[in-house]
N, C-alpha and C positions, 0 to 999 in steps of 0.2 A: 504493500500500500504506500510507503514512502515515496512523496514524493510527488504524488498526484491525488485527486480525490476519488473516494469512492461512494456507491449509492448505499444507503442503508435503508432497509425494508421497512417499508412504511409512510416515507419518504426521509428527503434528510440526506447530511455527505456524511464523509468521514476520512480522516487524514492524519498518517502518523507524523509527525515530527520530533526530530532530537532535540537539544538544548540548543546549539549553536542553528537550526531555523528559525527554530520558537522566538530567541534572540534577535536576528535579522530581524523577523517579520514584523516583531513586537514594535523595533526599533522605526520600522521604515512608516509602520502606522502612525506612531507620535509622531515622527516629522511631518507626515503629511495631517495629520490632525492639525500643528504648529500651522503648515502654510495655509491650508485654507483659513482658520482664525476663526474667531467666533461672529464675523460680520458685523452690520452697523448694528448692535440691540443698543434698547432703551435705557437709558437707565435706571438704577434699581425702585426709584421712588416713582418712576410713572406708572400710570395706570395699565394694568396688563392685558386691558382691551384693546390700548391704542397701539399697541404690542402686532397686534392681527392688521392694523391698517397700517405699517410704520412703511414708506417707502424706502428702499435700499438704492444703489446708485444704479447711473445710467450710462457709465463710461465703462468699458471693459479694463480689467487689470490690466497693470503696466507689468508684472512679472510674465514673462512667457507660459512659463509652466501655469500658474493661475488660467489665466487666456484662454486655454487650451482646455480647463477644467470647466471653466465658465464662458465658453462661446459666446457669441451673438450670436441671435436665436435668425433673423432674417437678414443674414452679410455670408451667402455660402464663398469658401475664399478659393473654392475651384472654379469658380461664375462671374464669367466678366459682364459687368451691365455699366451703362450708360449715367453721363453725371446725375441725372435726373433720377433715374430710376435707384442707384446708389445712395444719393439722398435719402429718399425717400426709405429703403430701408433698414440706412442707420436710424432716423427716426425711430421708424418702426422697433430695432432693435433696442434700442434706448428706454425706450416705452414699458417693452417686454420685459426688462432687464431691472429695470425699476421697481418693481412688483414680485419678481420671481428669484431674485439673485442671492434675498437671504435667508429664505424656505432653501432653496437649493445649498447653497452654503451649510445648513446647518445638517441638513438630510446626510449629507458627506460627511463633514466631521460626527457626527453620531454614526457614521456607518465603521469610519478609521478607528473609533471611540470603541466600539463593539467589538473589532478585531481586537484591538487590545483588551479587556476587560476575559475573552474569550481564551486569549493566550495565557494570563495571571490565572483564571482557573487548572492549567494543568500543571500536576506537580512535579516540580524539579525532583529530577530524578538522578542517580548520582554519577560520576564521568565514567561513558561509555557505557551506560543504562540502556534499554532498548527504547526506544522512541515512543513518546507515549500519542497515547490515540486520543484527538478531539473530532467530537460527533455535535453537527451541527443540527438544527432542527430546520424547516424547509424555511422560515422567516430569516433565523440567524445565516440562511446560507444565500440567501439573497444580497445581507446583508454584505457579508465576506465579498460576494458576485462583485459590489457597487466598489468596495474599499479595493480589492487586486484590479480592479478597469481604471481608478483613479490612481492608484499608483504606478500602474503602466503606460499612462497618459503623461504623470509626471516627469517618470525617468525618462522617458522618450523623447519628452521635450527637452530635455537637459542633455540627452545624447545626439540630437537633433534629429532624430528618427520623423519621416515623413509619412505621412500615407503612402504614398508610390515605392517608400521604401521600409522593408522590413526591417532592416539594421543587421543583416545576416555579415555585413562583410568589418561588421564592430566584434564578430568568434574571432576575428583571424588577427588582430591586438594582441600584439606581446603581453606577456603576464606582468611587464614591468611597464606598462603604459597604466597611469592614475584612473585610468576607464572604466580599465579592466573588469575591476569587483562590481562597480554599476552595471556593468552590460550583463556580466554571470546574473545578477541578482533580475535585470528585465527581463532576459530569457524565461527564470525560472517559475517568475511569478506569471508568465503567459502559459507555461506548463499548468500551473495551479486552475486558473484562470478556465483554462481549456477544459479538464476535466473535471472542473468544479459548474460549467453549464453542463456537461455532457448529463450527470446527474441530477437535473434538472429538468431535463427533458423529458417528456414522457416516454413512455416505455411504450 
Protein backbone atom coordinates (compact mmCIF):
# COMPACT_ATOMS: atom_id res chain seq x y z
CA UNK A 1 0.00 0.00 0.00
CA UNK A 2 2.84 2.54 0.60
CA UNK A 3 2.95 4.99 -1.37
CA UNK A 4 -0.35 5.32 -3.08
CA UNK A 5 -3.95 5.02 -1.93
CA UNK A 6 -6.14 2.42 -1.58
CA UNK A 7 -10.05 1.97 -1.50
CA UNK A 8 -11.60 0.68 1.79
CA UNK A 9 -14.86 -1.08 1.77
CA UNK A 10 -17.49 0.90 2.22
CA UNK A 11 -16.13 3.74 0.80
CA UNK A 12 -13.09 5.73 2.10
CA UNK A 13 -8.96 5.43 1.09
CA UNK A 14 -6.36 4.32 2.90
CA UNK A 15 -2.60 4.96 2.98
CA UNK A 16 0.52 3.65 4.69
CA UNK A 17 3.09 6.20 5.44
CA UNK A 18 6.48 6.09 7.43
CA UNK A 19 7.76 8.83 9.64
CA UNK A 20 9.86 10.65 7.21
CA UNK A 21 6.40 11.00 4.64
CA UNK A 22 4.14 11.65 7.56
CA UNK A 23 6.99 14.54 8.20
CA UNK A 24 7.03 15.95 4.60
CA UNK A 25 3.54 15.90 4.11
CA UNK A 26 2.73 17.35 7.51
CA UNK A 27 5.37 19.95 6.61
CA UNK A 28 4.28 20.94 3.01
CA UNK A 29 0.45 21.23 4.44
CA UNK A 30 1.49 24.06 7.13
CA UNK A 31 3.21 25.81 4.44
CA UNK A 32 0.65 25.81 2.30
CA UNK A 33 -1.97 26.55 5.14
CA UNK A 34 0.91 29.71 5.85
CA UNK A 35 0.60 30.83 2.10
CA UNK A 36 -2.88 30.99 1.58
CA UNK A 37 -3.56 32.80 5.05
CA UNK A 38 -6.55 33.27 6.61
CA UNK A 39 -7.88 36.02 4.09
CA UNK A 40 -9.54 39.41 4.77
CA UNK A 41 -11.83 38.23 8.02
CA UNK A 42 -13.51 40.64 10.36
CA UNK A 43 -12.52 41.55 13.14
CA UNK A 44 -13.05 39.92 16.36
CA UNK A 45 -15.65 42.52 17.75
CA UNK A 46 -17.89 42.74 14.57
CA UNK A 47 -20.84 41.22 14.05
CA UNK A 48 -20.64 37.69 12.67
CA UNK A 49 -23.55 38.25 10.34
CA UNK A 50 -21.74 40.97 8.54
CA UNK A 51 -19.13 38.16 8.54
CA UNK A 52 -21.55 36.30 5.43
CA UNK A 53 -21.79 39.72 3.50
CA UNK A 54 -17.97 40.85 4.00
CA UNK A 55 -16.47 41.44 0.48
CA UNK A 56 -12.96 40.06 -0.17
CA UNK A 57 -10.69 41.67 -2.86
CA UNK A 58 -10.86 42.12 -6.48
CA UNK A 59 -7.22 42.08 -7.63
CA UNK A 60 -5.64 38.72 -8.00
CA UNK A 61 -2.59 37.87 -5.85
CA UNK A 62 0.62 39.25 -6.63
CA UNK A 63 2.56 35.88 -5.40
CA UNK A 64 2.53 33.52 -8.46
CA UNK A 65 1.83 30.46 -6.69
CA UNK A 66 -1.30 32.37 -4.85
CA UNK A 67 -2.48 33.35 -8.72
CA UNK A 68 -2.42 30.13 -9.69
CA UNK A 69 -4.58 28.83 -6.60
CA UNK A 70 -6.95 31.71 -6.96
CA UNK A 71 -7.57 32.36 -10.62
CA UNK A 72 -9.65 34.64 -12.33
CA UNK A 73 -12.62 33.10 -12.80
CA UNK A 74 -13.49 34.99 -16.51
CA UNK A 75 -9.52 35.80 -17.99
CA UNK A 76 -8.85 32.01 -19.60
CA UNK A 77 -4.92 32.80 -20.05
CA UNK A 78 -4.91 30.26 -23.19
CA UNK A 79 -7.69 32.95 -24.89
CA UNK A 80 -6.65 35.80 -26.72
CA UNK A 81 -9.62 38.33 -26.89
CA UNK A 82 -9.98 41.63 -27.81
CA UNK A 83 -9.25 45.08 -25.70
CA UNK A 84 -12.88 45.35 -25.28
CA UNK A 85 -13.83 42.10 -24.63
CA UNK A 86 -10.74 41.60 -22.19
CA UNK A 87 -12.07 44.53 -20.31
CA UNK A 88 -14.94 43.41 -19.93
CA UNK A 89 -13.85 40.37 -18.21
CA UNK A 90 -11.43 41.52 -15.83
CA UNK A 91 -14.60 43.40 -14.62
CA UNK A 92 -16.34 40.51 -14.68
CA UNK A 93 -13.51 38.70 -12.99
CA UNK A 94 -13.08 41.34 -10.25
CA UNK A 95 -16.61 41.11 -9.51
CA UNK A 96 -16.41 37.24 -9.11
CA UNK A 97 -13.54 37.55 -7.20
CA UNK A 98 -14.95 39.91 -4.71
CA UNK A 99 -17.49 37.66 -3.31
CA UNK A 100 -15.82 34.30 -3.74
CA UNK A 101 -12.08 34.74 -2.91
CA UNK A 102 -12.51 34.38 0.93
CA UNK A 103 -15.03 31.22 1.14
CA UNK A 104 -12.56 29.84 -1.37
CA UNK A 105 -9.52 30.96 0.64
CA UNK A 106 -10.73 29.46 3.66
CA UNK A 107 -12.29 26.04 2.19
CA UNK A 108 -8.36 25.55 1.23
CA UNK A 109 -6.79 26.30 4.24
CA UNK A 110 -9.39 24.19 6.28
CA UNK A 111 -8.74 21.48 3.66
CA UNK A 112 -4.27 21.82 4.39
CA UNK A 113 -5.61 22.28 8.14
CA UNK A 114 -7.30 18.67 7.88
CA UNK A 115 -4.39 17.16 6.37
CA UNK A 116 -2.41 18.07 9.04
CA UNK A 117 -4.78 17.44 12.07
CA UNK A 118 -5.14 13.86 10.19
CA UNK A 119 -1.37 13.40 10.11
CA UNK A 120 -0.85 14.33 14.31
CA UNK A 121 -3.49 11.43 14.65
CA UNK A 122 -1.13 8.74 13.70
CA UNK A 123 1.28 7.43 16.14
CA UNK A 124 4.85 7.95 15.94
CA UNK A 125 6.16 4.81 15.65
CA UNK A 126 9.70 4.07 16.51
CA UNK A 127 12.91 4.25 13.72
CA UNK A 128 12.37 1.87 11.17
CA UNK A 129 8.77 0.81 12.56
CA UNK A 130 6.42 -0.34 9.61
CA UNK A 131 4.47 2.46 8.28
CA UNK A 132 1.51 3.17 9.87
CA UNK A 133 -1.87 3.19 8.07
CA UNK A 134 -4.22 6.38 7.83
CA UNK A 135 -7.81 5.59 6.64
CA UNK A 136 -9.77 8.38 5.53
CA UNK A 137 -13.54 8.59 5.58
CA UNK A 138 -15.12 9.46 1.83
CA UNK A 139 -15.43 13.42 3.32
CA UNK A 140 -11.94 13.56 4.84
CA UNK A 141 -10.74 12.03 1.43
CA UNK A 142 -12.12 14.72 -0.49
CA UNK A 143 -10.72 16.73 1.62
CA UNK A 144 -6.95 15.27 1.34
CA UNK A 145 -8.27 15.37 -2.87
CA UNK A 146 -8.44 19.51 -2.44
CA UNK A 147 -5.07 19.86 -0.08
CA UNK A 148 -2.57 17.33 -2.64
CA UNK A 149 -4.20 19.48 -6.02
CA UNK A 150 -3.37 22.76 -4.19
CA UNK A 151 -0.18 21.64 -3.25
CA UNK A 152 0.74 20.48 -6.63
CA UNK A 153 -0.41 23.75 -8.17
CA UNK A 154 1.95 25.31 -5.75
CA UNK A 155 5.14 23.58 -6.33
CA UNK A 156 4.58 23.62 -9.92
CA UNK A 157 4.29 27.12 -9.88
CA UNK A 158 7.49 27.49 -8.11
CA UNK A 159 9.05 24.92 -10.51
CA UNK A 160 7.54 26.62 -13.37
CA UNK A 161 5.65 23.61 -14.46
CA UNK A 162 3.13 24.77 -17.25
CA UNK A 163 0.07 23.15 -18.40
CA UNK A 164 1.68 22.02 -21.94
CA UNK A 165 4.40 20.86 -19.67
CA UNK A 166 4.43 18.19 -17.21
CA UNK A 167 7.94 18.93 -15.73
CA UNK A 168 9.10 15.35 -16.75
CA UNK A 169 12.59 16.80 -17.84
CA UNK A 170 12.99 18.42 -13.89
CA UNK A 171 13.61 13.78 -13.17
CA UNK A 172 16.73 14.21 -15.11
CA UNK A 173 18.30 17.24 -12.38
CA UNK A 174 21.28 16.23 -10.77
CA UNK A 175 20.76 15.37 -7.05
CA UNK A 176 22.84 18.38 -6.32
CA UNK A 177 20.64 20.96 -8.13
CA UNK A 178 18.59 22.89 -4.82
CA UNK A 179 15.20 21.60 -7.02
CA UNK A 180 15.82 18.47 -6.68
CA UNK A 181 13.94 17.42 -3.35
CA UNK A 182 10.95 19.94 -4.68
CA UNK A 183 10.55 18.20 -7.95
CA UNK A 184 10.85 14.25 -5.99
CA UNK A 185 8.21 15.73 -3.51
CA UNK A 186 5.73 17.06 -6.95
CA UNK A 187 6.05 13.92 -8.55
CA UNK A 188 5.05 12.00 -5.49
CA UNK A 189 2.37 13.99 -4.24
CA UNK A 190 0.71 13.52 -8.02
CA UNK A 191 1.21 9.78 -7.35
CA UNK A 192 -0.89 10.26 -4.19
CA UNK A 193 -3.13 12.48 -5.98
CA UNK A 194 -3.76 9.88 -8.77
CA UNK A 195 -4.66 7.19 -6.75
CA UNK A 196 -6.25 8.92 -4.11
CA UNK A 197 -9.33 9.87 -7.18
CA UNK A 198 -8.86 6.54 -8.48
CA UNK A 199 -10.61 5.49 -5.01
CA UNK A 200 -13.19 7.77 -5.44
CA UNK A 201 -14.56 6.62 -8.27
CA UNK A 202 -17.19 4.58 -8.49
CA UNK A 203 -16.67 1.01 -8.84
Amino acid sequence: MSGRFEPLPGGGAAVALDDVEISILRSLALQLAELIGPGDQPAGGDDPLAALFAEGPSAPPSDPALARLFPDAYCPPDQELGPREEKAAREASAEFRRFTENDLRARKRDDALAMVRDLDSLAAGAPGAAPAVLELEPEKSRQWLGALNDLRLAIGTRLEVTDEDDGGELLRLPDSDPRKPMVMAYFWLGGLQETLVETLMPG
